[in-house]
TORKOL-4160 file (C-alpha; in steps of 0.2 Angstrom, whole numbers, padded with zeros to 4 digits, m for minus):
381
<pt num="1" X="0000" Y="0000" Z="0000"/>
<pt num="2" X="0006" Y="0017" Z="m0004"/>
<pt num="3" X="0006" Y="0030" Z="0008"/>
<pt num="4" X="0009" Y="0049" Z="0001"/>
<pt num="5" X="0021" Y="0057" Z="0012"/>
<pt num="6" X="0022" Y="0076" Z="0003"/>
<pt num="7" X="0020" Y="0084" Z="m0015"/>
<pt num="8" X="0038" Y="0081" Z="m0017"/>
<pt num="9" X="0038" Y="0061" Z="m0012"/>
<pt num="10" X="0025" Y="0058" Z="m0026"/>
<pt num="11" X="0033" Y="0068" Z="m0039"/>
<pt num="12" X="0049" Y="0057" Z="m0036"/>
<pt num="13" X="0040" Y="0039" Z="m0037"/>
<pt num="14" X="0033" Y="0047" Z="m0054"/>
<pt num="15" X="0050" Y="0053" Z="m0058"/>
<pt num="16" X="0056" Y="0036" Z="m0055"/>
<pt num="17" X="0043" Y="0026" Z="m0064"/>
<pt num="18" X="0047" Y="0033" Z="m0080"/>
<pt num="19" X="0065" Y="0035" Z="m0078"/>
<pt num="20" X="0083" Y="0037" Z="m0070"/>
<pt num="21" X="0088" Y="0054" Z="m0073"/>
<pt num="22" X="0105" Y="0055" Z="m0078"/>
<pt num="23" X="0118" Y="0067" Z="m0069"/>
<pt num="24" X="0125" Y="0082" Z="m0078"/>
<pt num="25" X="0143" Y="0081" Z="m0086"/>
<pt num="26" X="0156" Y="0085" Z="m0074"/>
<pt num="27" X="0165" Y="0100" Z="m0079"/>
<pt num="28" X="0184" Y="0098" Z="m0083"/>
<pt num="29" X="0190" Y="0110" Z="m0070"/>
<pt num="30" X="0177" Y="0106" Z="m0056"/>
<pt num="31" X="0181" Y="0089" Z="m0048"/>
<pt num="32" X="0167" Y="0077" Z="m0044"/>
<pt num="33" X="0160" Y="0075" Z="m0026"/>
<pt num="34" X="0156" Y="0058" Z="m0020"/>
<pt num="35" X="0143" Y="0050" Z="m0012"/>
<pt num="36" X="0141" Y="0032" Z="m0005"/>
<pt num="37" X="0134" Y="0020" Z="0008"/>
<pt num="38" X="0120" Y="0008" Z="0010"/>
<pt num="39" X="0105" Y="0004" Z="0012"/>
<pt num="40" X="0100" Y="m0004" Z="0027"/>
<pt num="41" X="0084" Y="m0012" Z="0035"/>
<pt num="42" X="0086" Y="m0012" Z="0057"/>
<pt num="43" X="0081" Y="m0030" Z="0064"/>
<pt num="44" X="0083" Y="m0032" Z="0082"/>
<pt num="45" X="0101" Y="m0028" Z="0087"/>
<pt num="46" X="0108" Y="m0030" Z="0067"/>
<pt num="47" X="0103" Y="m0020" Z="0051"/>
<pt num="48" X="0102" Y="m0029" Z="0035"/>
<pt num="49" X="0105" Y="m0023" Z="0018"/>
<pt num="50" X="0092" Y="m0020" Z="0007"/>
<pt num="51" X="0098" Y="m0025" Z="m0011"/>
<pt num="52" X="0088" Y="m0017" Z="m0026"/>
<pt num="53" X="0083" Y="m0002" Z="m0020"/>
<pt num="54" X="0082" Y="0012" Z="m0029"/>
<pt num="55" X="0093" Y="0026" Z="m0023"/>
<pt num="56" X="0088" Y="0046" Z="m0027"/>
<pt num="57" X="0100" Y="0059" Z="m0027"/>
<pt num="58" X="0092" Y="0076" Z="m0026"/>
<pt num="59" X="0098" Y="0096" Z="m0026"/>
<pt num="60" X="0089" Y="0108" Z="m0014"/>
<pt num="61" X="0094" Y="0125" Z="m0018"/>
<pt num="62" X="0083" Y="0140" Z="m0013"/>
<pt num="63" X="0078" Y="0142" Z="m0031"/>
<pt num="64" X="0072" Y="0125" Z="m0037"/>
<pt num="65" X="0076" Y="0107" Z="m0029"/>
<pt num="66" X="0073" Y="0090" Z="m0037"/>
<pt num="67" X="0081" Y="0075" Z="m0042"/>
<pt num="68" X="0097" Y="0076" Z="m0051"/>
<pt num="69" X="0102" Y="0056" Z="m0051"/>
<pt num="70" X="0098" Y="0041" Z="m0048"/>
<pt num="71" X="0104" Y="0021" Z="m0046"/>
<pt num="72" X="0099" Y="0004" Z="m0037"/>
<pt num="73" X="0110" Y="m0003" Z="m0022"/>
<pt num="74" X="0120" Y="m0020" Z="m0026"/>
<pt num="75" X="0117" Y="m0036" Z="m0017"/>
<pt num="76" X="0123" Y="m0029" Z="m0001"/>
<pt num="77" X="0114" Y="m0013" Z="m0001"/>
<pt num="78" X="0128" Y="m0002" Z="m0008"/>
<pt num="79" X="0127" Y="0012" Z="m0019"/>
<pt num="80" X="0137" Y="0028" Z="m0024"/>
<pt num="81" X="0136" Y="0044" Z="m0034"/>
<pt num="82" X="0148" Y="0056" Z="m0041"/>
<pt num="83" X="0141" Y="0073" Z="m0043"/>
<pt num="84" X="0144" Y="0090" Z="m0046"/>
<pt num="85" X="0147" Y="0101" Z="m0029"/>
<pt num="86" X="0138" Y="0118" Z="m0028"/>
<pt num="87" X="0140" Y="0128" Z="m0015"/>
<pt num="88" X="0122" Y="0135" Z="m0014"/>
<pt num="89" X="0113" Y="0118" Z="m0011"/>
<pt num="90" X="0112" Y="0104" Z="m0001"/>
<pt num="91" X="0113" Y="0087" Z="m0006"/>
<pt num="92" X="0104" Y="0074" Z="0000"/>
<pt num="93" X="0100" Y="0055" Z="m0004"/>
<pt num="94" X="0081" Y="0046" Z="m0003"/>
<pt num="95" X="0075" Y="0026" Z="m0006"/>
<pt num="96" X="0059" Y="0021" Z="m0005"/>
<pt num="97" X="0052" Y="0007" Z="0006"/>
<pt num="98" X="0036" Y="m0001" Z="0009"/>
<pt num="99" X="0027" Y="0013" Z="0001"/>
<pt num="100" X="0037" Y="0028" Z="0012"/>
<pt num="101" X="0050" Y="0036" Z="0004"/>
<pt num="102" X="0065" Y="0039" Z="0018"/>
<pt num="103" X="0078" Y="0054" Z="0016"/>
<pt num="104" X="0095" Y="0055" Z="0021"/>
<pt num="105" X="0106" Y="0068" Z="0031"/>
<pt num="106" X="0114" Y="0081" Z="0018"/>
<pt num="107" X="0129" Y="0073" Z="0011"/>
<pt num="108" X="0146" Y="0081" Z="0009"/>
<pt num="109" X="0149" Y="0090" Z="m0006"/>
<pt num="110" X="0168" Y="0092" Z="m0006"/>
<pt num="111" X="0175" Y="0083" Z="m0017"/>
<pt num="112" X="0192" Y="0083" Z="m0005"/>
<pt num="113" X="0180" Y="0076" Z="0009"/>
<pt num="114" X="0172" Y="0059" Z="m0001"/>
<pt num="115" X="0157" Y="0055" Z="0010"/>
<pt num="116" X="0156" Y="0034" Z="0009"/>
<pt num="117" X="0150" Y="0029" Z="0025"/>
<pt num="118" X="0132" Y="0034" Z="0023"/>
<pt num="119" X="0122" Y="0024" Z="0030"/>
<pt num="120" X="0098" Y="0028" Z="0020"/>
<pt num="121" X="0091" Y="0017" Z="0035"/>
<pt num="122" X="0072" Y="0011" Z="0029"/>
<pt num="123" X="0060" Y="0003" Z="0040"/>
<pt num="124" X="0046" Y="m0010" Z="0037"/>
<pt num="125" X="0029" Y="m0007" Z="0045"/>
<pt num="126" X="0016" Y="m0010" Z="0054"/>
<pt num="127" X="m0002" Y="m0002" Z="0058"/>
<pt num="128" X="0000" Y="m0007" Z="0076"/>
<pt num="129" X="0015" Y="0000" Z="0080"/>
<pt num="130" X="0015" Y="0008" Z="0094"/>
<pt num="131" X="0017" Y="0030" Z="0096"/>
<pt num="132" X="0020" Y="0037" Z="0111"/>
<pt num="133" X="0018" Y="0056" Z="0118"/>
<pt num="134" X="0036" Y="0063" Z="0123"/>
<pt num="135" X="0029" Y="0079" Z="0130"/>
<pt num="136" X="0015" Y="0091" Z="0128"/>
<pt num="137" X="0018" Y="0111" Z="0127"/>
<pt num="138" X="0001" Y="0122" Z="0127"/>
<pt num="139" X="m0001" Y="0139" Z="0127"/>
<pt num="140" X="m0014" Y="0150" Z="0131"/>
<pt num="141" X="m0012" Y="0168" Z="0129"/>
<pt num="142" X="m0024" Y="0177" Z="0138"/>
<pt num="143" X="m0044" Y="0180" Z="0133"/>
<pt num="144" X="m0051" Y="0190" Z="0115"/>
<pt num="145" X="m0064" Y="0201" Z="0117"/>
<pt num="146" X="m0078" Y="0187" Z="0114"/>
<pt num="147" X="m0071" Y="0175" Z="0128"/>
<pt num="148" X="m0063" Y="0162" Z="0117"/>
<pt num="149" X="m0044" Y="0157" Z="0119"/>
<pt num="150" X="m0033" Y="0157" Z="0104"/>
<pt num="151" X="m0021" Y="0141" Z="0110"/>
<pt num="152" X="m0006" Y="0133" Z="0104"/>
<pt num="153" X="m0004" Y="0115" Z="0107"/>
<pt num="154" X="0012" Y="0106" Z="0103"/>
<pt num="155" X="0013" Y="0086" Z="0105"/>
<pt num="156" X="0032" Y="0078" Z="0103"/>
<pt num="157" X="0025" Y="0061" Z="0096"/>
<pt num="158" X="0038" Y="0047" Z="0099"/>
<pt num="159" X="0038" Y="0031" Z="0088"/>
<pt num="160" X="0050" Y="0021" Z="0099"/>
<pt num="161" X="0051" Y="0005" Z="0092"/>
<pt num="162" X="0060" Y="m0002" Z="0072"/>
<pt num="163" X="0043" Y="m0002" Z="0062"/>
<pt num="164" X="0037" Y="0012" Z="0053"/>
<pt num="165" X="0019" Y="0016" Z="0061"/>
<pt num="166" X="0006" Y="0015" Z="0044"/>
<pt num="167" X="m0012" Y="0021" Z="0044"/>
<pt num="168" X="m0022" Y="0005" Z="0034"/>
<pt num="169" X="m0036" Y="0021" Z="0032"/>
<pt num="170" X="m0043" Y="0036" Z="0036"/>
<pt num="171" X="m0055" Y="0027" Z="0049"/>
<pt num="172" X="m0037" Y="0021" Z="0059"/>
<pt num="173" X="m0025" Y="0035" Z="0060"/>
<pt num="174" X="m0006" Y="0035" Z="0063"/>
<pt num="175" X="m0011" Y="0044" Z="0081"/>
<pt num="176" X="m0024" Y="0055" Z="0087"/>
<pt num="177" X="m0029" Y="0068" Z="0100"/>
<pt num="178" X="m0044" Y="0074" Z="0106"/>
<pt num="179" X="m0047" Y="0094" Z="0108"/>
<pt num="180" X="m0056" Y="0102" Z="0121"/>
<pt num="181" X="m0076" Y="0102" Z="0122"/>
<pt num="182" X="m0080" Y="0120" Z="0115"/>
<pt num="183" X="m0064" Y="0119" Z="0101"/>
<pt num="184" X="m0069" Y="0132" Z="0083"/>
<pt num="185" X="m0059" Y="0135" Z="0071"/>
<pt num="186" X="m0041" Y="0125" Z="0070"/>
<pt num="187" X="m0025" Y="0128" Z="0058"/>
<pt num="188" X="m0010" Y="0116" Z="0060"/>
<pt num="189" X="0005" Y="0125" Z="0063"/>
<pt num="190" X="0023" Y="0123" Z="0060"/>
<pt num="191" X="0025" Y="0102" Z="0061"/>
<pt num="192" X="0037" Y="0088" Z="0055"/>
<pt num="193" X="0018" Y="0082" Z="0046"/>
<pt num="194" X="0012" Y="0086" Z="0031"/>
<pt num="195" X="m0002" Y="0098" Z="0031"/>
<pt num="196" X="m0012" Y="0084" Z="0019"/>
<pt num="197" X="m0010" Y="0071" Z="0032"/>
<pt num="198" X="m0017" Y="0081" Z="0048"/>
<pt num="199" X="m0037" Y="0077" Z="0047"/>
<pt num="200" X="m0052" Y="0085" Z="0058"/>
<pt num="201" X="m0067" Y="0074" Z="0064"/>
<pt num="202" X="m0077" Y="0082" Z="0075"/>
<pt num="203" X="m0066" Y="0086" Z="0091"/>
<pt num="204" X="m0054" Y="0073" Z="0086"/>
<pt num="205" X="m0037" Y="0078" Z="0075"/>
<pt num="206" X="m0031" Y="0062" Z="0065"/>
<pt num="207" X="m0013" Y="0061" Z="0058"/>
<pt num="208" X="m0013" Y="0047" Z="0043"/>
<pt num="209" X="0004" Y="0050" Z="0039"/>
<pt num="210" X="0018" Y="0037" Z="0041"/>
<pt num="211" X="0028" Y="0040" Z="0058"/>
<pt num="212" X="0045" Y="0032" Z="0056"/>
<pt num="213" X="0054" Y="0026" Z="0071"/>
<pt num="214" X="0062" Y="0043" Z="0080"/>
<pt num="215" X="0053" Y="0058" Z="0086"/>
<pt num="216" X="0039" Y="0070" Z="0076"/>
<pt num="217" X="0031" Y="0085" Z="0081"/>
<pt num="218" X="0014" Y="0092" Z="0078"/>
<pt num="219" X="0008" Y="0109" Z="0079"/>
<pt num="220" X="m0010" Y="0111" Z="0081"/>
<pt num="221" X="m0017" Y="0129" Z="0084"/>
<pt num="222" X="m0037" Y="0131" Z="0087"/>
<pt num="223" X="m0050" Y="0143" Z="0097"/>
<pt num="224" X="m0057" Y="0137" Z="0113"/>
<pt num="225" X="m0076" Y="0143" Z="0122"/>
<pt num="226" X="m0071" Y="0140" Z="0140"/>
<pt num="227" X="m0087" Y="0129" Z="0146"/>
<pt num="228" X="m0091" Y="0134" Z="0165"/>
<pt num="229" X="m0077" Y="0143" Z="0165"/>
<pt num="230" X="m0063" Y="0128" Z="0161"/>
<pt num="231" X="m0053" Y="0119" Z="0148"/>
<pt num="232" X="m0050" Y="0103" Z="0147"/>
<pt num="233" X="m0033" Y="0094" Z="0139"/>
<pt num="234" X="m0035" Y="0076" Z="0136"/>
<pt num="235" X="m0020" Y="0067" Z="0137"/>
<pt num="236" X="m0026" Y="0050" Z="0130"/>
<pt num="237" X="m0018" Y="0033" Z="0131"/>
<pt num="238" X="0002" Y="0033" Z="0139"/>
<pt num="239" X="0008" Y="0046" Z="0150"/>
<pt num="240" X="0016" Y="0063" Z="0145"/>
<pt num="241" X="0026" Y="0075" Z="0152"/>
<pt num="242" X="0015" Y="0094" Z="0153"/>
<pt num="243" X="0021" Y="0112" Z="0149"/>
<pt num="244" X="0006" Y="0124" Z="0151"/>
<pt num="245" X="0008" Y="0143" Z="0149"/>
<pt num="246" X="m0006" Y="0153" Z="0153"/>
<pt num="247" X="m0004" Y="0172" Z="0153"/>
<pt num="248" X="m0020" Y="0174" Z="0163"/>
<pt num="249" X="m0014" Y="0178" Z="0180"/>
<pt num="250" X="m0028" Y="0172" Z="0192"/>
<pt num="251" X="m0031" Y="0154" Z="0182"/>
<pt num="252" X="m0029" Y="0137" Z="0190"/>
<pt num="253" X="m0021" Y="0123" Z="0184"/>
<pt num="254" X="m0024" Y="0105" Z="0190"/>
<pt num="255" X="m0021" Y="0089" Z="0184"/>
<pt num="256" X="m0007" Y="0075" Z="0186"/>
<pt num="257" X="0009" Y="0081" Z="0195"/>
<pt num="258" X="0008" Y="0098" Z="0188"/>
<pt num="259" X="0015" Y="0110" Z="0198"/>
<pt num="260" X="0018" Y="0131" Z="0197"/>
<pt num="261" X="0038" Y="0131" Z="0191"/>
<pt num="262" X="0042" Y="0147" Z="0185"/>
<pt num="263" X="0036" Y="0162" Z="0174"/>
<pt num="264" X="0040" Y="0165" Z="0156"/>
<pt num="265" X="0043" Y="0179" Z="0145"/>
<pt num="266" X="0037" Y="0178" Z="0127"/>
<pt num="267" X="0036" Y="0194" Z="0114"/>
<pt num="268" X="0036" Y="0206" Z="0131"/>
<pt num="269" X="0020" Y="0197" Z="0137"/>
<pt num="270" X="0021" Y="0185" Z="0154"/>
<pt num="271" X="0015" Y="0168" Z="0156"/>
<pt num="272" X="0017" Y="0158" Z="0172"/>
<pt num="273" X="0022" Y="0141" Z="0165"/>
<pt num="274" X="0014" Y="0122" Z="0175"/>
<pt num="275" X="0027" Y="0107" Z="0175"/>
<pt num="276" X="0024" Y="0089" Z="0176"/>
<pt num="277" X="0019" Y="0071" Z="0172"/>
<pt num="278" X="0001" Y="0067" Z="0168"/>
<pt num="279" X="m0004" Y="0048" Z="0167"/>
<pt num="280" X="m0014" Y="0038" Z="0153"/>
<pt num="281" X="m0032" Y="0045" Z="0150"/>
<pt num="282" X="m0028" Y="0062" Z="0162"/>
<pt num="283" X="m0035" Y="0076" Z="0159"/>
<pt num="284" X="m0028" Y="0093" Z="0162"/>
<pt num="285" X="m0037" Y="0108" Z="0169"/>
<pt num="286" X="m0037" Y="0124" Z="0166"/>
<pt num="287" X="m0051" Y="0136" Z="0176"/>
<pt num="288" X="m0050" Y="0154" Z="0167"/>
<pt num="289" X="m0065" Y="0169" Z="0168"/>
<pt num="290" X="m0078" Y="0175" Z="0158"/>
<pt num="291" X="m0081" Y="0157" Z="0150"/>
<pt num="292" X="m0102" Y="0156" Z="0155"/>
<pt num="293" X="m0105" Y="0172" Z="0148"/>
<pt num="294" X="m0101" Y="0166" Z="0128"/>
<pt num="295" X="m0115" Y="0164" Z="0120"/>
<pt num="296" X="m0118" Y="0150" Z="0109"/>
<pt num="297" X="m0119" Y="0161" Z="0092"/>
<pt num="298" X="m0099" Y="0165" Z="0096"/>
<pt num="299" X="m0093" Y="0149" Z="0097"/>
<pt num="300" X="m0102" Y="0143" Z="0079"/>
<pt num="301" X="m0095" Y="0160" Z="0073"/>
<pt num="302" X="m0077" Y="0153" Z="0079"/>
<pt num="303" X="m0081" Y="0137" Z="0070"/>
<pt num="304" X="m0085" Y="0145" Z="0051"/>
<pt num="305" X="m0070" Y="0159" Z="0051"/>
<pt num="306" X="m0057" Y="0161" Z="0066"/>
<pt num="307" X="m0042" Y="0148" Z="0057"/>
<pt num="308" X="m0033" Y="0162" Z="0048"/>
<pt num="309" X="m0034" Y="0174" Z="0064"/>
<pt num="310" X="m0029" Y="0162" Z="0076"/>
<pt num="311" X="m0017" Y="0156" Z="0067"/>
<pt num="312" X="m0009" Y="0173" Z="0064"/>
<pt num="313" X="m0007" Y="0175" Z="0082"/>
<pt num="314" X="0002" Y="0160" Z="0088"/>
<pt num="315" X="0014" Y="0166" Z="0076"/>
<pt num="316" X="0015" Y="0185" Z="0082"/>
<pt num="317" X="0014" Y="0176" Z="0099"/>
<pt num="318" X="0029" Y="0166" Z="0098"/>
<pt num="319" X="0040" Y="0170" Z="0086"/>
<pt num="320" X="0051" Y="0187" Z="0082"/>
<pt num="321" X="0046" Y="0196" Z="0066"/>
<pt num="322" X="0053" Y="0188" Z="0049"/>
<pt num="323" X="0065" Y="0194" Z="0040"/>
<pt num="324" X="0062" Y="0195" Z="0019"/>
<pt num="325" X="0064" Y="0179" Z="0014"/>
<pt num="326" X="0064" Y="0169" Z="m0003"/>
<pt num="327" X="0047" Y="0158" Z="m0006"/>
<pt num="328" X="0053" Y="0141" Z="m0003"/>
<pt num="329" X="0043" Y="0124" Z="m0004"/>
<pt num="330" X="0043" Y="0118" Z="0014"/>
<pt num="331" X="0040" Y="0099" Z="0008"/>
<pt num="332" X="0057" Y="0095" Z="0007"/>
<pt num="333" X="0064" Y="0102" Z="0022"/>
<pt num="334" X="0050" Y="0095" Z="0031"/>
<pt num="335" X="0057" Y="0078" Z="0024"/>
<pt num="336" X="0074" Y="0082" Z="0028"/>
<pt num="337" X="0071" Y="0085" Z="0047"/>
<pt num="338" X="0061" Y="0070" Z="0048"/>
<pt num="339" X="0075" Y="0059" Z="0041"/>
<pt num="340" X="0088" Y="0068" Z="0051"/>
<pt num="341" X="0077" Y="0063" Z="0067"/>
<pt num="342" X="0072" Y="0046" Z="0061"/>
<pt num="343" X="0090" Y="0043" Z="0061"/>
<pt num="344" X="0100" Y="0052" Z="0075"/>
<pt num="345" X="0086" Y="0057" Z="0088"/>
<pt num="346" X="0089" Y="0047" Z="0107"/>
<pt num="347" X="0107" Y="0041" Z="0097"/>
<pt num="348" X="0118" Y="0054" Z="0105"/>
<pt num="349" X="0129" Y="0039" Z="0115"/>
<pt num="350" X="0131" Y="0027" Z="0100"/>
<pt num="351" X="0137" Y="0043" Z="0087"/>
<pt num="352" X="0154" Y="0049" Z="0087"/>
<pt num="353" X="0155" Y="0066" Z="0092"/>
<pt num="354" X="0159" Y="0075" Z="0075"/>
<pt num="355" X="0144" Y="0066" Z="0068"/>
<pt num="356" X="0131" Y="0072" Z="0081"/>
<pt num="357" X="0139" Y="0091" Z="0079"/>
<pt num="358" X="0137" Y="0090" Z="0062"/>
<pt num="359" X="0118" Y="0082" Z="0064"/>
<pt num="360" X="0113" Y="0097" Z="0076"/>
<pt num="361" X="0120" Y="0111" Z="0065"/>
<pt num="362" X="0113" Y="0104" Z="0051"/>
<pt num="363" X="0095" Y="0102" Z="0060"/>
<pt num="364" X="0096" Y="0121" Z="0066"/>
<pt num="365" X="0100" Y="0125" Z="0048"/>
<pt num="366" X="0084" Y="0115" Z="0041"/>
<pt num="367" X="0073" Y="0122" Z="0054"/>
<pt num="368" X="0076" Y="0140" Z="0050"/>
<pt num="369" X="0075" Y="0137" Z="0031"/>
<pt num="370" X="0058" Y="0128" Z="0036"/>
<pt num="371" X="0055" Y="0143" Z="0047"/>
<pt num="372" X="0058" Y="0156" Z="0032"/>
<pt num="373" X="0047" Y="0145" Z="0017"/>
<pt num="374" X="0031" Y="0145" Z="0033"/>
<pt num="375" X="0035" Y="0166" Z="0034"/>
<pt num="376" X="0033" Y="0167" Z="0016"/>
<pt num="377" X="0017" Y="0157" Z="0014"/>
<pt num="378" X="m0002" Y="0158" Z="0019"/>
<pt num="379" X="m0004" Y="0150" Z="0036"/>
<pt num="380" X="m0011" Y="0132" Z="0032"/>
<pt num="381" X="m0030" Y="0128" Z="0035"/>
């Protein structure tokens, strides 16, 4: 079964399908770059190769990103490229696997610096595998003028095992949350998900995409009615560890082990910040003002148009002012951080030191490339 991971994974399985693209000729007075590793499948303590697949090489550039070559790994998973090096784009390698198509980390481009030891890890899968929540941050700036709260809820999902999670159909998601009773209008905010993937049924938010083994954050951002003047965050099936902010200064918090820890500071506005673990099927509490005096016409009014505002605010709210930036297609990048986690993520002890440098730097560079292409685009509905 094949499951669409972004625009950019299907274009590539058309790409491939109809043919290997060929790599431009070296120039005489650039020398080639190289790249080359295998492709590996994790079992248990072991990984095995995975002979035959086909290998992408693809240039991302500010301008324009796609693939630029192409070759299937040998009997025991191998392959390599020679390319030419440039400067202003990254480099990366994809394979495709049980309907998922998997992204390496950028690759060297210095043709003094050959990178040989790659190592495209795939996964098979399974529509049971288990996906945990890691941690919870909510935010919850204080009250608009009709009552509601404009929230940002941040989930850090946690695919812990070596199967790719799959979704056999929209009726059984990858994962799903439940949002509070008196939830409008909702926009999905800056995620490692595709926006296609992220689904609304009633007060339940389905995610049909894959989850590969490593960590994956969603960002959901929606408009709450306080009902008798509280919110209520379900935490759902495993324990989680809680961040609530709440700018409100005479709210109470209950629920779990959370606790009062500190205050915090965010685009010269104070939120006092809960801390702590919530167990399977919790529920955390938030009692706030002025929630029984909204009327029932101003919730269905934040159900038919309040997205685009709401999601406006959470990004005024928490983060600085953008500078200009080129329009870039966030697919990609999205792709990338999601390989780079899938394969480093929790795997600090067993990476030698240069490795996991590189892996961080190279994240932080993704992420504010990611964080440039969402500035320059209409916030997703």
């Amino acid at each position: 079964m094949a499951f669409r991971v972004t625009p950019l994974c299907s274009l590539l399985v058309v790409l491939v399908s109809v043919v290997c693209v060929i790599p431009p000729a070296l120039s005489a007075q650039t020398a080639a770059a190289t790249a080359a590793g295998r492709v590996v499948r994790p079992r248990a303590a072991d990984s095995l190769p995975v002979p035959g697949t086909r290998v992408l090489l693809h240039r991302v550039a500010g301008d324009v990103q796609g693939p630029v070559d192409s070759t299937l790994a040998g009997a025991d998973g191998r392959f390599r490229f020679r390319f030419r090096p440039d400067t202003s784009a990254v480099f990366l390698l994809s394979a495709r696997y049980g309907g998922i198509e998997y992204f390496s980390p950028p690759v060297h481009a210095d043709p003094q610096r050959p990178d040989t030891t790659i190592r495209l890890t795939v996964y098979d899968t399974s529509s049971t595998a288990p996906i945990g929540v890691e941690a919870r941050h909510i935010v919850v700036p204080r009250a608009n003028p009709d009552g509601s709260r404009s929230i940002l809820d941040l989930v850090v999902l946690r695919n812990a095992g070596l199967l790719a999670r799959v979704a056999p159909d929209s009726a059984h998601p990858t994962w799903s949350m439940t949002l509070p009773a008196g939830t409008g209008g909702m926009a999905l905010g800056e995620s490692d998900v595709s926006p296609d993937a992220v689904v609304r049924s009633g007060d339940t938010v389905k995610v049909l995409a894959p989850l590969a083994p490593g960590q994956k954050q969603l960002s959901v951002e929606y408009a709450v009615v306080p009902t008798r003047g509280r919110i209520e965050f379900a935490v759902g099936p495993g324990a989680a560890a809680v961040n609530l902010l709440v700018e409100e200064r005479d709210a109470r918090v209950s629920g779990g082990t959370l606790a009062l820890a500190d205050s915090q500071v965010i685009e010269g506005r104070s939120f006092r910040r809960w801390t702590g673990q919530v167990p399977a099927g919790g529920t955390v509490t938030l009692a706030v003002g002025g929630g029984a005096t909204t009327s029932w016409r101003v919730l269905m009014g934040l159900v038919g148009g309040v997205a685009l505002a709401l999601a406006l605010a959470a990004w005024r709210l928490l983060r600085r002012a953008s500078r200009p930036a080129p329009r870039l297609d966030a697919g990609p990048l999205l792709d990338a951080l999601a390989a780079l986690d899938a394969r480093y993520l929790g795997r600090a002890a067993e990476t030698p030191g240069d490795e996991w440098r590189a892996y961080e730097a190279e994240r932080a560079r993704l992420k504010a490339e990611l964080e440039a292409a969402l500035a320059a685009s209409p916030p997703s509905r």
